[in-house]
N, C-alpha and C positions, 0 to 999 in steps of 0.2 A: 695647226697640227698639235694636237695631244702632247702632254709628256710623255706617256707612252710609246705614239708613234716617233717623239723624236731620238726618243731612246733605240727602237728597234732600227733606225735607219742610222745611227751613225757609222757602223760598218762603211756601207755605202758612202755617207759624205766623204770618209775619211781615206775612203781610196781601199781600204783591207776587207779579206773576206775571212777571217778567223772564227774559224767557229767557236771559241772559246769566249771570244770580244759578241758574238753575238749572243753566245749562252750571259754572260754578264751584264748582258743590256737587257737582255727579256728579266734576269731576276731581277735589276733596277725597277725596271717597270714595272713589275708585282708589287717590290715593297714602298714602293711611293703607290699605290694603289690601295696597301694595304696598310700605308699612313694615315690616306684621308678617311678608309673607314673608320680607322682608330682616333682620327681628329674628330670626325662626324659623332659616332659615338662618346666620345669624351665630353664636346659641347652639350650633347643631350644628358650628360649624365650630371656635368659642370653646371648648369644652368638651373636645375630645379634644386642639386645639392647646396650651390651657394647662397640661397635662398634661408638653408639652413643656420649659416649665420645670423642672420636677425632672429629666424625661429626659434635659435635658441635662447635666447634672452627674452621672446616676448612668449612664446608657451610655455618652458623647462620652467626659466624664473618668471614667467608673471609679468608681461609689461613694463620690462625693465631697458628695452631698448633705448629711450627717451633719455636713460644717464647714458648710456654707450657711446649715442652722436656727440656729446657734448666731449669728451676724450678722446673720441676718435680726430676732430676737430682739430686736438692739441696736439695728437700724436702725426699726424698725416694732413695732407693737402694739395690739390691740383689733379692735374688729368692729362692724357692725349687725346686726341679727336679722334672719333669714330672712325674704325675700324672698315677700310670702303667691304671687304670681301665678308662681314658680317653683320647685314642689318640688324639682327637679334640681339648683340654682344658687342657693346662699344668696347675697344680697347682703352680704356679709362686704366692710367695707375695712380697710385697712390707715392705723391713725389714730394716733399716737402711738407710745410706745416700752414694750415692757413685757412681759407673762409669756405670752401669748396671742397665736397669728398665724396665719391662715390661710395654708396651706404649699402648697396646690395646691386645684383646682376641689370640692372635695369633704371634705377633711380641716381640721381645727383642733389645731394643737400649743399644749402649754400645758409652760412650767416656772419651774412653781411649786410645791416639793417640797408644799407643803400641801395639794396638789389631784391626789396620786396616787391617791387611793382614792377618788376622785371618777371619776375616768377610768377605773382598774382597780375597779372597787367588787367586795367580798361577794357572797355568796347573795341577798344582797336586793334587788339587780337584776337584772333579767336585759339581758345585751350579747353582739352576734354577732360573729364573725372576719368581717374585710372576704375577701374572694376573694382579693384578690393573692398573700396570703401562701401558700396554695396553690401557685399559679402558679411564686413563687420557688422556692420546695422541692421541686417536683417531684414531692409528695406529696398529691395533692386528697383524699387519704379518709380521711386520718391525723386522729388526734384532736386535735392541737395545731390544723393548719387549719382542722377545721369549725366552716362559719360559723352554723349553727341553736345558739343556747345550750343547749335540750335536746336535743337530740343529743348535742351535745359532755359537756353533764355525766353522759350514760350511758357513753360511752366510756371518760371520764377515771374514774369508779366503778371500770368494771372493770380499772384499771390500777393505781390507786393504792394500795392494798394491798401491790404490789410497793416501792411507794418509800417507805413509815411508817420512821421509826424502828427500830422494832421490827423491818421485813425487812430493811432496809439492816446490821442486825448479825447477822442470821443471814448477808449477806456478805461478813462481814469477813475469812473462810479464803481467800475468793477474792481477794480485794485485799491480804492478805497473802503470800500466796504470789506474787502476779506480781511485789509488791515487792520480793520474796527475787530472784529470776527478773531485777530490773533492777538489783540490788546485784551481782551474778556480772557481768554485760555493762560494769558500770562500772569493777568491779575489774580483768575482760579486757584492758579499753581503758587503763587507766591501766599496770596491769605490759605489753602488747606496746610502750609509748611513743607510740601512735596519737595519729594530727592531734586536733587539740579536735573534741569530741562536739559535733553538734548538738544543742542536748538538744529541744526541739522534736519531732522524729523520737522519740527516745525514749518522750517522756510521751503521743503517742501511739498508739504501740506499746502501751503501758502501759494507758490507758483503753479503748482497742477492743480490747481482751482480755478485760477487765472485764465489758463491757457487752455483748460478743458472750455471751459466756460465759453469764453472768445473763438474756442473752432468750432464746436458744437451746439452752443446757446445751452448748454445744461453741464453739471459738473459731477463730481462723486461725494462733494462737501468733505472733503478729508479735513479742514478745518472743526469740525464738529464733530467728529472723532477722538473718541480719550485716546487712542494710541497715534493721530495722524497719518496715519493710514499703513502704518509699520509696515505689515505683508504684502503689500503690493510693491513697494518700493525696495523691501527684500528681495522680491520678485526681478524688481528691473534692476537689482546691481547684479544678482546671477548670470543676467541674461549679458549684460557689457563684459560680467564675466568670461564670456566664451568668445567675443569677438575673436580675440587670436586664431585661437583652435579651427573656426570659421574660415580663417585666409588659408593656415597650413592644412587644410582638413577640406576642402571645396566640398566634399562627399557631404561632411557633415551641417556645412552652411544649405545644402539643400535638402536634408533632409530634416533641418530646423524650420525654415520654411516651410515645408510641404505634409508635414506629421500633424494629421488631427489633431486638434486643441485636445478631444477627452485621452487620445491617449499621452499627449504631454502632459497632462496633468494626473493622469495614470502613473507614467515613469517618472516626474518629478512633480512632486504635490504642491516644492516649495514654488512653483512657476505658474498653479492653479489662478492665482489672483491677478497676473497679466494676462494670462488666456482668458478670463471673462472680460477683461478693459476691454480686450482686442474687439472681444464678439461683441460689445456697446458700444465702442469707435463705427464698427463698420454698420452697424444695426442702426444707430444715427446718421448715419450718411445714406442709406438707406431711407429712413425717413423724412430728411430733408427734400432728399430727390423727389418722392411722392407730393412733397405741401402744393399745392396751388397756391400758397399763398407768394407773393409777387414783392410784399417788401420783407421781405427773407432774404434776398440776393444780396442784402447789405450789411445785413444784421451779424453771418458770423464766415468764420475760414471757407466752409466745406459749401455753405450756399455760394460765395463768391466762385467758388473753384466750379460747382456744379452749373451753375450760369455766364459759366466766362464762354470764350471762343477756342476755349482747347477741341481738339476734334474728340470724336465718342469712345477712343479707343483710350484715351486720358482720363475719360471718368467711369470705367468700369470699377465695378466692386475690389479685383485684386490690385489694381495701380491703388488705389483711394486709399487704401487696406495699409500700401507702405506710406502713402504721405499723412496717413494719420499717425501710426506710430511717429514716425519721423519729428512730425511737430511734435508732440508731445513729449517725445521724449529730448526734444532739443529747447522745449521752455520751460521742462521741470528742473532736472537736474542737476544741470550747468548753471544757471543762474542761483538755484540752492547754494549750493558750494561757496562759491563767492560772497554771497551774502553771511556765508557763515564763517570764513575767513574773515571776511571784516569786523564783525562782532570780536575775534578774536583778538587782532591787530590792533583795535579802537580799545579795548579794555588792557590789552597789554601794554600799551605806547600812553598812559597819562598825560604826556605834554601833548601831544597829538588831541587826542580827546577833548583835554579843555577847550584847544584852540578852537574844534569843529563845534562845541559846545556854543562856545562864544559868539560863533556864526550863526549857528540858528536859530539862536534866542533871539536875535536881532531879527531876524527875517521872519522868525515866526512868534511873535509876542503872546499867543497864550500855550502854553505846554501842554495843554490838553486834547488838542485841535489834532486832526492829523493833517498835515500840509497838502497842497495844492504843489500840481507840478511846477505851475509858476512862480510859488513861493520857493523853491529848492533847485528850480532850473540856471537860474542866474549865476548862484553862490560860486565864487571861484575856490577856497578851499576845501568846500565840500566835492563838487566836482573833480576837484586833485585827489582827495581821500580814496573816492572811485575810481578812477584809474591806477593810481597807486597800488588798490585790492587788487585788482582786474590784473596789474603786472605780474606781478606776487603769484597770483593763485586765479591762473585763466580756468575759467569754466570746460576748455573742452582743449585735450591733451596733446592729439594724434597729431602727425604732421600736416602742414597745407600744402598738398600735392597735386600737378598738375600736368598735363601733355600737351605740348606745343602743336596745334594742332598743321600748321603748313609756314609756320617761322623757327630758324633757329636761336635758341638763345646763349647770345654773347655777353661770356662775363671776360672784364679784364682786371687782373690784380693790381692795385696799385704801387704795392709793397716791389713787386718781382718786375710788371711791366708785360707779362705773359698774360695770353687771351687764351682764353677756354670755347668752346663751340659744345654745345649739345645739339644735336639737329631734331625736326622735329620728330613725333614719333614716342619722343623715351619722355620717362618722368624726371622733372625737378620739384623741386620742394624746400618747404621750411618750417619752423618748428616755434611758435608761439615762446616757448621756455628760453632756448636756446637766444633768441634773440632777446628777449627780457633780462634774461641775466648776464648780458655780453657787457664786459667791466670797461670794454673802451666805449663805450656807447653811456653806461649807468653806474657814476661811483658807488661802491658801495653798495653792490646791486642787489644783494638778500635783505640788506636794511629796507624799515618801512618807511620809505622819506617823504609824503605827500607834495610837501611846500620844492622838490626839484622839480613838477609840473608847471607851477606858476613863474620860479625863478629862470628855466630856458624850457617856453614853448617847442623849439626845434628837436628834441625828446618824441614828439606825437610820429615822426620820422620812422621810430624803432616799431611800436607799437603794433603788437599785433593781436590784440586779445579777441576780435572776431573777425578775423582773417579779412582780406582785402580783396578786388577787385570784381570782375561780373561773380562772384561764386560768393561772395563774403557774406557774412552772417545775415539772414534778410531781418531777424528778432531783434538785433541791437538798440531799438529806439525802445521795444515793451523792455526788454532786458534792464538797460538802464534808468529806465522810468518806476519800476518796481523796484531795483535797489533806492533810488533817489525817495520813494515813497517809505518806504520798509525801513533805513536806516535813518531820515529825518525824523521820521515819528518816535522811535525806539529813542533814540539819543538826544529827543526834545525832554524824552518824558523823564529817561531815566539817567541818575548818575551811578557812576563807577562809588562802587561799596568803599567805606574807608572806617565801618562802624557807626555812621550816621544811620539815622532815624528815616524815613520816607523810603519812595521809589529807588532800588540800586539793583544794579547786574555786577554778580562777582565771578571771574572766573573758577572754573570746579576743576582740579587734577587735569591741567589741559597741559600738554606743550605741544610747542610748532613744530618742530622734527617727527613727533609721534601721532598729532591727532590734524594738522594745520595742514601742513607743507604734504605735494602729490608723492606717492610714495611710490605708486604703480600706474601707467596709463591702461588706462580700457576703454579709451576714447575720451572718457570720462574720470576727472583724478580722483584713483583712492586714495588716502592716508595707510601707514603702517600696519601692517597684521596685529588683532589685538586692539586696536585703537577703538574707545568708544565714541570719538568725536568730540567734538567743542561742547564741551556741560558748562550750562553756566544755572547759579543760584539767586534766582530774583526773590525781591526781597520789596515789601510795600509798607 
């Protein structure tokens, strides 16, 4: 029976026939009726509003929610367990201070280095991508976005062959040679007496040669560019620029997507030079698809992908269209960054530098040479220095979020002895920075300490610089093989300025707070408004 009906019969149970006692039970009945429309209403009003919360921090101010978690953290911590009477709206509060916090109407962030592989688990669970990330990237059909876990692990199959070990050295001509390619433009710059190099613009110029190269068998040579390809890379921070606006604004994530190139480049001229990349990504995949020729299937990304076993509804033109952005835009500028951070860090940290110095001379006995992966693969300090960058200053911002797709996940506090339950369905997540700079995990965790890598292994624990489990970064082997490439050779050749004579890099008006350290996520870390970036003045 209703609450309604039990209301109107208790006359009845109660033995009385008062018409007053019945008038009071039909109004009962109205306004619990007209409770749940006002609960009903409220949660639809509650749900899209609280949303607003992070809104505000990542459109009003700019990608600033990234500081938010990390004090929210300090200020709050813990949960209740879902809410049985609303699957949509866990009744999650916010009780105490600690590793766990409900971040918005739908998600749970946890940092708690011990409960990454909980969140990013193995094969042996299966978790979906939430939508949004889609949305930000501009990419719905790409395989990093989709949100079905068996889809996405057919996809990621017929990619990952390209990123093994094993192929990332069949790339190393190509990553050596652009490095040859960016030793000639530094030399340029250093004998004309030219202002300090961005290096930034440089490194990449340097990886979107790489990776163009590697998915398409042809490049745009931005390396051979006086300005290293300045407008197009203006281009693609605008574009990270609006991810936000894209999640809070759904309207306008599709109608970024679906607006003719000419007139994108009509209403924003400054986005002209990635709408032609776009229309040569897909115009190359295009012509791939037509070769007859038969040893192409090995040769780059888009052949592998057009010859794998995906069904034909995977290699049309507009799925292709997002997995080509996708790469691209996830081997150019994220690995940029890092690499540029370390230049940083390696000129600002002198004892540091010598030590790495010390190291490569050994391993690589003429300074002229550019290394060999296996000359720089081994080096345990050098390898520290990398990871160390990579803590510091991860290449890619956003949270690593994920949907439990048929487990729930159980955290227990060790502090309190309370268990949390998220069931499946809703998001959890974690945050590359956040656990990077967690001080019970990393003494001194904004310091540059290389040699804490070597002195406690069990550090690799925290580690989240390309996210972990079936969905983790597939790039990490070319990633790290071009920083290993790109900072052996720069730091064989050249030494930190001290007013000597020969090869030296000095830093130009840099600081880490201003031009280093992420100042805004866009998926992708900016530096501070204003900031011209890491200038440094080479000198020969």
């Amino acid at each position: 029976m209703s609450p309604s009906n039990i209301l109107l019969h208790l006359p009845t149970v109660l033995g009385s026939g008062s018409y007053d006692f019945q008038h009071l039970a039909r109004n009962g009945a109205y306004l619990i009726a007209a409770f749940l429309i006002v609960q009903c209403l409220g949660l639809a009003i509650y749900r899209p509003l609280t949303h607003w919360y992070e809104g505000y921090y990542e459109v009003w101010l700019g990608g600033q929610y990234f500081k938010r978690l990390e004090q929210l953290h300090k200020e709050y911590g813990g949960f209740t367990v879902l809410s049985p009477g609303d699957e949509n709206i866990p009744s999650l509060t916010l009780a105490g201070k600690g590793p766990i916090v409900r971040i918005n109407p739908i998600e749970v962030h946890y940092n708690d280095p011990e409960f990454i592989d909980s969140v990013l688990p193995g094969p042996g669970r299966k978790t979906n991508r939430h939508p949004s990330l889609a949305k930000k990237t501009g990419t719905p059909a790409s395989m990093v976005t989709t949100v079905d876990h068996e889809i996405h692990r057919q996809r990621r199959a017929a990619l990952s062959n390209f990123f093994s070990t094993a192929s990332i050295r069949q790339l190393e001509p190509i990553i050596r040679s652009t490095m040859a390619k960016m030793l000639e433009r530094l030399e340029e710059t250093a004998k004309a007496g030219s202002p300090p190099v961005q290096i930034h613009h440089v490194f990449k110029a340097c990886t979107s040669d790489v990776i163009t190269k590697y998915a398409f068998g042809g490049c745009f040579n931005f390396m051979n560019r006086r300005d290293f390809g300045k407008p197009y890379f203006d281009a693609t921070d605008l574009f990270f620029g609006l991810n936000h606006i894209m999640i809070f604004f759904p309207w306008f994530a599709v109608l970024v997507q679906n607006t003719p190139g000419w007139f994108v480049k009509t209403l924003m001229p400054t986005l002209s030079e990635l709408v032609d990349k776009k229309s040569w990504w897909i115009d190359r995949v295009r012509e791939i698809r037509r070769s007859p020729n038969p040893d192409r299937v090995k040769s780059t990304i888009f052949d592998g992908i057009l010859n794998s076993k995906l069904p034909p509804e995977d290699k049309t033109d507009s799925r292709l269209a997002s997995e080509a952005q996708l790469v691209i835009f996830a081997g150019e500028g994220t690995t940029a960054f890092t690499l540029t951070a370390a230049i940083y860090e390696l000129l600002a940290n002198p004892p540091v530098l010598e030590k790495l110095k010390a190291e490569l001379a050994a391993a690589i006995p003429d300074e002229e040479s550019i290394p060999t992966f296996a000359q720089v693969d081994g080096l345990p300090y050098f390898n520290a220095v990398v990871q160390e960058v990579i803590r510091l200053h991860p290449g890619v911002m956003n949270r690593q979020m994920r949907v439990p797709a048929d487990q729930p996940v159980v955290y227990k506090d060790k502090r309190s002895g309370k268990e949390y339950v998220v069931p499946p369905g809703f998001l959890v997540s974690v945050s590359p920075l956040c656990m990077h700079m967690n001080p019970e995990v990393f003494d001194d965790p904004y310091g540059f300490r290389p040699q804490r890598w070597i002195d406690n292994p069990k550090l690799a624990r925290a580690f989240l610089g390309f996210s972990r489990g079936t969905r983790s970064c597939l790039g990490m082997n070319l990633a790290r093989r071009e920083m290993a490439i790109v900072l052996g050779t720069i730091f064989r050749r050249y030494d930190l300025y001290h007013g000597q004579p020969g090869r030296t890099l000095e830093l130009y008006d840099t600081e880490r707070g201003r031009d280093v350290d992420a100042n805004t996520d866009m998926i992708i870390p900016i530096p501070a408004k204003g900031s011209k970036g890491v200038r440094v003045r080479v000198r020969c």
